[in-house]
C-alpha positions as CSV (number, residue, x, y, z in Angstrom):
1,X,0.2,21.2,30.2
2,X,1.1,24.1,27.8
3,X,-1.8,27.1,28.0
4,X,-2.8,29.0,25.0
5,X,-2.5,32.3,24.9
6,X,-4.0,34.9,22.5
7,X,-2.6,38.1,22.0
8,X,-4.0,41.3,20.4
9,X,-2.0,42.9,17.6
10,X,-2.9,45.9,15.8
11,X,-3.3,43.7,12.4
12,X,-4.2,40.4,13.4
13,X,-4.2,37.7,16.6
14,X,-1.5,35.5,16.9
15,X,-1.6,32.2,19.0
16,X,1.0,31.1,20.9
17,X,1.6,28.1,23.2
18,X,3.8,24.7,23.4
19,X,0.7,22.6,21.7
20,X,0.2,24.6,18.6
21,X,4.2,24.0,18.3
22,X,4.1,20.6,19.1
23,X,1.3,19.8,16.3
24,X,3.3,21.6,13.6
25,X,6.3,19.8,14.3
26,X,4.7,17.2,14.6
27,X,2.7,17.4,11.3
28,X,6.0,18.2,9.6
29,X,7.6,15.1,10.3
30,X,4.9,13.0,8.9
31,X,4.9,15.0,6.1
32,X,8.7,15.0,5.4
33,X,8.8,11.2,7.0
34,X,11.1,8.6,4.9
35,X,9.3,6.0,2.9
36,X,9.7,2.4,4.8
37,X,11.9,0.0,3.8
38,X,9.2,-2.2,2.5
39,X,7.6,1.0,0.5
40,X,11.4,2.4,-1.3
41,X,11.4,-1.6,-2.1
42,X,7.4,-2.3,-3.9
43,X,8.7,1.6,-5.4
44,X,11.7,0.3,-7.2
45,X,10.2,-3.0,-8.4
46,X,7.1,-1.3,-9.7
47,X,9.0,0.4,-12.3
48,X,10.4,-3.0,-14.0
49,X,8.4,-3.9,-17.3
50,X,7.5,-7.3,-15.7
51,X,3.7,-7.2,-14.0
52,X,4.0,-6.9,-9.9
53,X,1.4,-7.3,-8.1
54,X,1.1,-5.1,-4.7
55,X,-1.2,-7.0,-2.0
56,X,-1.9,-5.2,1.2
57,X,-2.6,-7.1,3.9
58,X,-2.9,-8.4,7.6
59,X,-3.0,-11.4,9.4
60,X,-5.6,-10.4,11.5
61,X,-8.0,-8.8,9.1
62,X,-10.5,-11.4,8.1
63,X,-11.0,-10.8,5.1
64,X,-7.9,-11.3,4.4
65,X,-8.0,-14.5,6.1
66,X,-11.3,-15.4,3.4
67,X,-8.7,-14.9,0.3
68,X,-6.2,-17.3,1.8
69,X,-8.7,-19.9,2.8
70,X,-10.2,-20.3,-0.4
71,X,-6.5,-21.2,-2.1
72,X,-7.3,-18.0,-4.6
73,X,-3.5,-16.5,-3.8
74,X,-1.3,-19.7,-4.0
75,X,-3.2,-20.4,-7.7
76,X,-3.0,-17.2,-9.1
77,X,0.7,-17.0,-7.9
78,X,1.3,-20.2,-9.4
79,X,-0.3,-19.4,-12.9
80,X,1.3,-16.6,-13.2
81,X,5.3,-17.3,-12.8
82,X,6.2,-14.5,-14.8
83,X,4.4,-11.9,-12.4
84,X,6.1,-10.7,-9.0
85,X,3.7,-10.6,-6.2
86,X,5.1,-8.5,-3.0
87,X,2.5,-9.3,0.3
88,X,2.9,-6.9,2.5
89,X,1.7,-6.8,5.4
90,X,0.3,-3.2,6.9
91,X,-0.7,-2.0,9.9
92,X,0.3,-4.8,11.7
93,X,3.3,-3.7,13.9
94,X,5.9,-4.1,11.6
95,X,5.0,-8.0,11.7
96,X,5.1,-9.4,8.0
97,X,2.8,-12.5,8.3
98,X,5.1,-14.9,7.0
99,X,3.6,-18.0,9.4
100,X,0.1,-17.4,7.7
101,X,1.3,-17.7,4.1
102,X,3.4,-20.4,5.3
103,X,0.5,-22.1,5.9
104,X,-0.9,-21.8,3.0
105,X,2.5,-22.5,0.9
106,X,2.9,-18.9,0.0
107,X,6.4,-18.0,1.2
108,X,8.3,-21.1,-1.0
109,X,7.0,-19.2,-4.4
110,X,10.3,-18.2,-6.1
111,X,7.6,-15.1,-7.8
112,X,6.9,-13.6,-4.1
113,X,7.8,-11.5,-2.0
114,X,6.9,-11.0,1.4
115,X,7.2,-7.3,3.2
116,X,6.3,-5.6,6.0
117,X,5.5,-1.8,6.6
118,X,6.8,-0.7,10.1
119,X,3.9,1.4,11.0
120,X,0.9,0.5,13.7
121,X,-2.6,-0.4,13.4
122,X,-4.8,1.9,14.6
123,X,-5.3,6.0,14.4
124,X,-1.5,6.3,13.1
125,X,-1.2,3.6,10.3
126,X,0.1,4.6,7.2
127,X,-2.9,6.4,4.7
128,X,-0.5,6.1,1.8
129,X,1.8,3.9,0.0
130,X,4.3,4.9,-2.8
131,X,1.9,8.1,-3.4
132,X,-0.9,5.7,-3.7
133,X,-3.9,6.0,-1.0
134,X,-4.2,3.3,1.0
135,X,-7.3,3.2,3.0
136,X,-8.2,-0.5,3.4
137,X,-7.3,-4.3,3.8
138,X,-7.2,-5.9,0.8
139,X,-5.8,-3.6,-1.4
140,X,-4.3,-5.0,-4.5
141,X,-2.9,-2.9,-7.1
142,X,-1.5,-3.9,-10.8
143,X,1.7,-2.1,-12.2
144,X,3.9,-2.4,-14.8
145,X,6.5,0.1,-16.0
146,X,5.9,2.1,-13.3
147,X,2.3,2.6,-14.2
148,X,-0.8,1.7,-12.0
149,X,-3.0,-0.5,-14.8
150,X,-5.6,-1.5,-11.6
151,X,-5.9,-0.5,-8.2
152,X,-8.6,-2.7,-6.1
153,X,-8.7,-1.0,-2.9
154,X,-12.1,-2.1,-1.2
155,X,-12.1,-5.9,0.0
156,X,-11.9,-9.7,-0.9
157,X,-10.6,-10.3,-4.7
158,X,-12.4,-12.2,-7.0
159,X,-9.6,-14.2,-8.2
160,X,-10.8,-14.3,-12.1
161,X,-11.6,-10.7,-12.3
162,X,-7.8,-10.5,-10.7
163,X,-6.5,-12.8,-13.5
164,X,-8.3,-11.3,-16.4
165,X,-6.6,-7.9,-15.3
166,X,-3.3,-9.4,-15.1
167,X,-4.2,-10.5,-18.8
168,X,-5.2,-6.9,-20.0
169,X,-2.3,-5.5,-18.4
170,X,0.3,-7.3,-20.5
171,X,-0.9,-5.1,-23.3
172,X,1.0,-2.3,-24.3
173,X,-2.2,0.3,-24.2
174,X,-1.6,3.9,-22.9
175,X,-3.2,7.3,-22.8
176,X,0.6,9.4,-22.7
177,X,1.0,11.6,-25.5
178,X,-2.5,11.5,-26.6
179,X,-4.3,14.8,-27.2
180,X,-6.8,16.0,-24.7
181,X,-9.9,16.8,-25.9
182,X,-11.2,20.4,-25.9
């Protein structure tokens, strides 16, 4: 075990010790830390003009369980062929899920995808995805063009509040370029 150590300069004190180096290195890694292979992937496809859908999830969360159950996911995928759905599947070891959407006839959709971010569940799971916070299972966000349209970031989906955002986000609306108000 490292010991601190404080010692008295004429200005200031400076700390010293193997933990207080550890922690910034540490820190600087996670902060400099490549994007997963799942999260360069969702990044790219975001930017196409076709609507993707981002769905965090996990197999063992049970709300997540509820959305599957109640058949919400295979219908919306399925009325909506011209939208990309990516599922991936967070803080769940690197595991993607793919034998609970199986289940529930997920995985055959030619419009999905199905991911996995590496990290664990836990203290140390990711807290962001593609410069989005992520914070909870479901999350479900809504892009196109590279923009954001919706973010639903705090439990179950209500699957025609999902569709009629799917619907507002085929239009062409935006806020770039507009003058700010003074």
């Amino acid at each position: 075990m490292s010991r601190l150590r404080l010692r008295q300069y004429s200005r200031a004190p400076v700390v010293s010790g193997l933990s207080i180096l550890t922690a910034f290195l540490t820190a600087t890694s996670l902060l400099n830390a490549e994007p997963s292979a799942a999260e360069q992937r969702v990044a790219e496809a975001i930017k196409s003009q076709q609507l993707s859908v981002v769905h965090f999830w996990a197999p063992w969360c049970s709300n997540c369980q509820a959305e599957l159950k109640d058949g919400g996911w295979i219908k919306i995928v399925k009325d909506n062929p011209n939208v990309h759905f990516y599922f991936v599947s967070v803080w769940n070891g690197g595991e993607d899920g793919t034998a609970m959407l199986r289940k529930f006839e997920i995985t055959d959709q030619p419009n999905v995808t199905i991911l996995a971010d590496p990290g664990p569940r836990g203290q140390n799971h990711i807290k962001e995805f593609a410069g989005v916070p992520l914070s909870w299972i479901p999350t479900t966000w809504i892009y196109k063009g590279g923009d954001l349209r919706y973010a639903l970031n705090y439990g179950e989906i209500r699957f025609s509040v999902l569709q009629q955002f799917l619907e507002d986000s085929q239009s062409e609306w935006s806020h770039k370029g507009e003058p700010k108000i003074d």
